[in-house]
N, C-alpha and C positions, 0 to 999 in steps of 0.2 A: 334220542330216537335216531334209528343209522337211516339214510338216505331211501338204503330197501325197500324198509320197512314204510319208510313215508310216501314213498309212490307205489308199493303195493295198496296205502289206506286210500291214493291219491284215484285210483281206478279202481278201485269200489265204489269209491264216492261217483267215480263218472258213471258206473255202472248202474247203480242206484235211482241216480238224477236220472240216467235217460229211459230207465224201466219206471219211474214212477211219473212221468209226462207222458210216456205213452200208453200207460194205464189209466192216468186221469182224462186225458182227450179221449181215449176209446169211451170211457164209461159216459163222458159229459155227450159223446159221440148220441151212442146208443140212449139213453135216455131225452135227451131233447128231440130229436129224428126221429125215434122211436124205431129205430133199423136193429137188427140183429147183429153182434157182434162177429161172428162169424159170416156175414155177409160184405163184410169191410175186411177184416184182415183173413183174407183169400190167397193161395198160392197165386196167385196171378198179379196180386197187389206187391207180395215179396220179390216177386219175380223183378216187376219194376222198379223198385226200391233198390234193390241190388243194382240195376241196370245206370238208375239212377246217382247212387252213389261213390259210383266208379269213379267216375271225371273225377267229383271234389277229393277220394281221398286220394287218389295218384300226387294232385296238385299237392295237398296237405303233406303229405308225406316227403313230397321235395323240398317244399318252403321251411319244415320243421329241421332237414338237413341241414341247409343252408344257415337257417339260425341258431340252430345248435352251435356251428362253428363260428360263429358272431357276424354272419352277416346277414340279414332282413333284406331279403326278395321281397319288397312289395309288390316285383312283376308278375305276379304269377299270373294275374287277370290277361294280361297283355302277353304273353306267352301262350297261356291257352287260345287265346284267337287265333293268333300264328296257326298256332299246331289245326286248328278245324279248320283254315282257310286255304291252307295248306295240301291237308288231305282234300283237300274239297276240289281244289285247283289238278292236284293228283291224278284224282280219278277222274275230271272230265279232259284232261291231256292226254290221258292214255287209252280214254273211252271206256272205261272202267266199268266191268258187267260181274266178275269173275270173285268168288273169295281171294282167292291170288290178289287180285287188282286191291280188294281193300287193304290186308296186307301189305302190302308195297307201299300206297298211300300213306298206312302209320310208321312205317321205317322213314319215308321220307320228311314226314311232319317233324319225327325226333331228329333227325339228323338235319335240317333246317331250325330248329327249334334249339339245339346245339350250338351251330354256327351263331345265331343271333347271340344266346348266353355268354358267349367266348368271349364278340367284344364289351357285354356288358358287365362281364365280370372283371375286366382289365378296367374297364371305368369305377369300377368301385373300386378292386384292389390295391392296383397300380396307383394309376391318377387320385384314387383316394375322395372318390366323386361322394353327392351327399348323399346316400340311399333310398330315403324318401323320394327324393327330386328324381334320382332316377327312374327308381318302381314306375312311378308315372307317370314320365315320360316314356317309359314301352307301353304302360298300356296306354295312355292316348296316341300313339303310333299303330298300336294293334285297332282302335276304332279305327282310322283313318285308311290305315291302308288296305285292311280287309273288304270293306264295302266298295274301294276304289278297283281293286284286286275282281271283284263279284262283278261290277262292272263293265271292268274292260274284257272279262272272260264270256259272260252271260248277258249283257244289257241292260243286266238289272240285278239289285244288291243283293239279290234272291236265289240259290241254286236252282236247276230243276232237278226233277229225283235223278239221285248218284243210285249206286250200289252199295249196300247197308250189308255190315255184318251177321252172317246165320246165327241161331241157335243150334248148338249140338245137340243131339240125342243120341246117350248110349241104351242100347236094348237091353228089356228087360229089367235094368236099376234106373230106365227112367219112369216105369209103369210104376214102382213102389210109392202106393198113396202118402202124399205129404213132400216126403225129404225127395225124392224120386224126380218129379219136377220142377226142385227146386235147384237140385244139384247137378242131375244127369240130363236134366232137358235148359241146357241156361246158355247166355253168350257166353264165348270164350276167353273175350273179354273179360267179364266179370273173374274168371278161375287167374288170369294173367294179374289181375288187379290182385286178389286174395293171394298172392305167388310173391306179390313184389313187397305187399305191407307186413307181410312175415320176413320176408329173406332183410327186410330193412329195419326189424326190432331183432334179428340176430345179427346183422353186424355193427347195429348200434349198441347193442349193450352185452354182446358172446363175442367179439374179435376186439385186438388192439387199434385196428383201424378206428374200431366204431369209439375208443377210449381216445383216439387223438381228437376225435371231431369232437367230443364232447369240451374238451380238455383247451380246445382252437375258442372255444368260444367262454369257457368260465377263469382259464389262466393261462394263455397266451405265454406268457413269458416264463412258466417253468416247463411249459411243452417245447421253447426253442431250448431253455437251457439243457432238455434230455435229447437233441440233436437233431428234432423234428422241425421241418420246415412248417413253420404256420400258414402263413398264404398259400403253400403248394395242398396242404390240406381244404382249406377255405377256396381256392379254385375252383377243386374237385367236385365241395357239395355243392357249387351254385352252377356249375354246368349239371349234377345231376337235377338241381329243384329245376331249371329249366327244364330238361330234357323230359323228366316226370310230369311238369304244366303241359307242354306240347302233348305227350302222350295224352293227357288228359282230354284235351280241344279234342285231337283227332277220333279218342273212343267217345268222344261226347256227337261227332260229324259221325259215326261208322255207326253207331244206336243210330241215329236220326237219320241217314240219310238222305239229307239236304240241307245245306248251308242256309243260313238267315243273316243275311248285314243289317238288319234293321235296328234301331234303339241300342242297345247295349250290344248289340250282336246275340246268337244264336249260345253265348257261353253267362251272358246273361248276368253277373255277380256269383258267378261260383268260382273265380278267383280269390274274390272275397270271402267266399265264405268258407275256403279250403287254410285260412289265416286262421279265422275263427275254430274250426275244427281243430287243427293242434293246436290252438292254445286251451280249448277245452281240454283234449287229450294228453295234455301236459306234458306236451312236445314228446310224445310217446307214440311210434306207429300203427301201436293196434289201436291203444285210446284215439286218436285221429280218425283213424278207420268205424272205429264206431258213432264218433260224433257225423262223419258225413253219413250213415248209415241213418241216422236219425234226421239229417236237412233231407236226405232223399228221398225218406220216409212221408214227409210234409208234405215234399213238392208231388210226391206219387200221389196224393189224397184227392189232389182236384179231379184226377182220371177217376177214382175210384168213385167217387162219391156220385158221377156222371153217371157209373156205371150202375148204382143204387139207386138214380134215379131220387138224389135230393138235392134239392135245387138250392144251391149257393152258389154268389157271384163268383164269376171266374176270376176277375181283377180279387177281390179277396181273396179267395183261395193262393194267386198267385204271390200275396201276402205272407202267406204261414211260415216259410223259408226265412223270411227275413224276421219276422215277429220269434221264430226261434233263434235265429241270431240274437236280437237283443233279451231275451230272457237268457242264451247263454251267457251271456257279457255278464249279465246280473247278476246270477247266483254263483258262474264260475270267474270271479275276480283276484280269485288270488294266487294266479297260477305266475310263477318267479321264473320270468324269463333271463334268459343264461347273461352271465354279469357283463361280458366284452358285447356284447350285442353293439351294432353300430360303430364301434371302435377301429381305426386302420390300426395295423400292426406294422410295426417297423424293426427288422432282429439288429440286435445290438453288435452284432458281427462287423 
């Protein structure tokens, strides 16, 4: 069986699994509540889902970069705080009222979020540091300094309302019932997200770039013998899976507008669980894309179901996210992460 053909079976299967979880919860939905189905999944419920699912797959989508080329960002949690505490700090420096201001905010989040990656990438590449150890030691840096950060700006670990990104509306194809204000009345956000996880499954598997990064991380040492820099590749993807977590925090701070240092902070384990999505996705950007599509789908439920007016714990609800984590683990275990994973490379030159 050629490779093709095995990860076209590979994204069926994900497609599959995630159309029949959310067939089976909607039915077990609807019969136990006795709610109608179509009072649950509502353009309004998609709407959030999408808004939802942003953050984790930006993140997912860098971290699967990164390990494609054989290195394991386990930063990405502590990245994303950067990138929301960031924009957050942003927009209350500059007084921040304006779309422009939020804007500015996420350039600034990535391009801090950058900076940080640079020397954390020289620590794994270079110095050859242990990755794991690393990963977390950002993000227990990202707890720490965020709240500290919310602190010294605000008095307290808490924003007060920032400036939140609009929802665009185009005329006329946003009135068309259903897709209409799903696609023409949405953040822009969400179209920026939907922009980056395609342009990042064609030059991962339509350009020779996206054949070295592959190549950086399953045989290293016939990508230096064809005269390719290994680590100048492996660089590259760990400043973009940074750059892509930051992006994440800050459209995760620009949806919310207002920072939370509280517990896990305001990004909450969706660092975590932007790992878990490409590894469902079988390190694949759309498959990624649709796995967070599915965790944001969960997390959307507890609004929705407020909104139906059936009464389930909140502390449960804020469960389901994570309960689909571990049912992904379960059923999606056999996904062959790329063989130099973890490995320092050193060219024989």
């Amino acid at each position: 069986m050629s490779l093709a053909t095995d990860s076209s079976q590979r994204r069926l299967q994900l497609g599959g699994l995630a159309l029949i979880a959310v067939v089976a919860f909607a039915a077990v939905v609807t019969i136990w509540f006795d709610v109608a189905l179509e009072r649950i999944l509502t353009v309004g419920f998609v709407n959030r889902t999408l808004m939802l699912a942003s953050p984790i797959a930006l993140a997912a989508v860098g971290g699967l970069y990164a390990e494609k080329s054989g290195v394991f960002n386990i930063g990405l949690e502590g990245f994303m705080i950067f990138g929301a505490i960031t924009a957050a700090a942003t927009l209350s420096l500059v007084g921040g009222t304006t779309q422009l201001h939020v804007w500015l905010a996420i350039v600034v989040a990535i391009g801090v979020s950058l900076a940080l990656t640079a020397g954390y990438a020289v620590l794994l590449i270079r110095y050859k540091a242990d990755q794991i150890v690393a990963g977390l030691a950002v993000w227990f840096m990202g707890l720490g300094f965020a709240p500290f950060l919310a602190s010294l700006l605000w008095g307290t670990v808490r924003s007060p309302g920032l400036a939140s990104m609009n929802r665009y509306s185009i005329p006329y194809l946003a009135e068309v019932p259903v897709v209409g204000p799903i696609l023409f009345r949405q953040s822009p956000l969400v179209l920026v997200t939907i922009v980056l996880v395609v342009a990042a499954w064609v030059v991962l598997y339509r350009t020779r770039y996206g054949y070295w990064i592959q190549a950086a991380g399953e045989n290293p040492t016939a990508l230096d013998t064809a005269g390719v820099d290994v680590n100048r590749v492996r660089y590259a993807t760990v400043l973009f899976s940074g750059a892509m977590a930051g992006l994440g925090g800050a459209v995760l701070l620009a949806h919310a507008g207002t920072f939370i240092g509280t517990g896990d902070t305001m990004v909450d384990g969706r660092g975590w669980i932007a790992i878990v999505a490409y590894l469902f996705g079988n390190y694949n950007p759309l498959g990624a894309a649709l796995a967070a599509l599915l965790f944001g789908g969960l997390e959307g439920l507890q609004v929705q179901f407020q909104t139906v007016d059936i009464a389930v714990s909140g502390r449960l609800m804020g469960l389901l996210p994570y309960v689909g984590v571990i049912v992904v683990l379960t059923i999606w275990g056999k996904t062959r992460m790329p063989a130099s994973v973890g490995e320092p490379y050193e060219s024989e030159d």
